[in-house]
N, C-alpha and C positions, 0 to 999 in steps of 0.2 A: 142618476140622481146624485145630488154632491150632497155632502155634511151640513149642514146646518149650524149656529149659533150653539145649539146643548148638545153637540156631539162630544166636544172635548170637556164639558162638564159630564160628562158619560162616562168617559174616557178616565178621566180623574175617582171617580167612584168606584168603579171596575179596582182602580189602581192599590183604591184605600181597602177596598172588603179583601181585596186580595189579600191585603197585609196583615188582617185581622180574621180569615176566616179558620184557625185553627185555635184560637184563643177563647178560655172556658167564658171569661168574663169580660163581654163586649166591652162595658161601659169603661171597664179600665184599660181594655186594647185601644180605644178610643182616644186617650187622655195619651197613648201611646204613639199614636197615628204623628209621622212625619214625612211626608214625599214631597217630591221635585214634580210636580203635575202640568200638564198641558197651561194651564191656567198659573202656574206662579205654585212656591211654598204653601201645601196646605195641612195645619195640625189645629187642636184644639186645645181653647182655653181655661182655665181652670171651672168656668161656667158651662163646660161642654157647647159654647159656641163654637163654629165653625172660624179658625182663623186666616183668612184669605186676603188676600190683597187685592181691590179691586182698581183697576186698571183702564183707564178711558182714555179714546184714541182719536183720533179723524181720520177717517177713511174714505175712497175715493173709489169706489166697486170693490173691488177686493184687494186692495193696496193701502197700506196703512201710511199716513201721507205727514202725521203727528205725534 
């Protein structure tokens, strides 16, 4: 069985609770949060939005072709 589309969105979460799982106060370990994730730069915005780049490709089976 191969990975799928929300593996590396997985992959990226694992990345970030890691970063924040010793801090008393999520909300501002949150506001803290900056990695290089599978998916691109992901931190948050002053609204506690997720701030992600999203990224649209053309592909061609498993070859990104655009």
């Amino acid at each position: 069985m191969e990975p799928d589309v929300l593996a590396a969105y997985g992959y990226d979460l694992v990345m970030m609770l890691n970063q924040i799982k010793d801090k008393e106060d999520v909300k501002t370990a949150l506001y803290e949060v900056n990695i290089e994730g599978i998916n691109g730069n992901i931190s948050f915005n002053e609204y506690g939005e997720i701030d992600m780049p999203l990224v649209v490709v053309e592909a061609e089976g498993r070859t990104i072709v655009n």
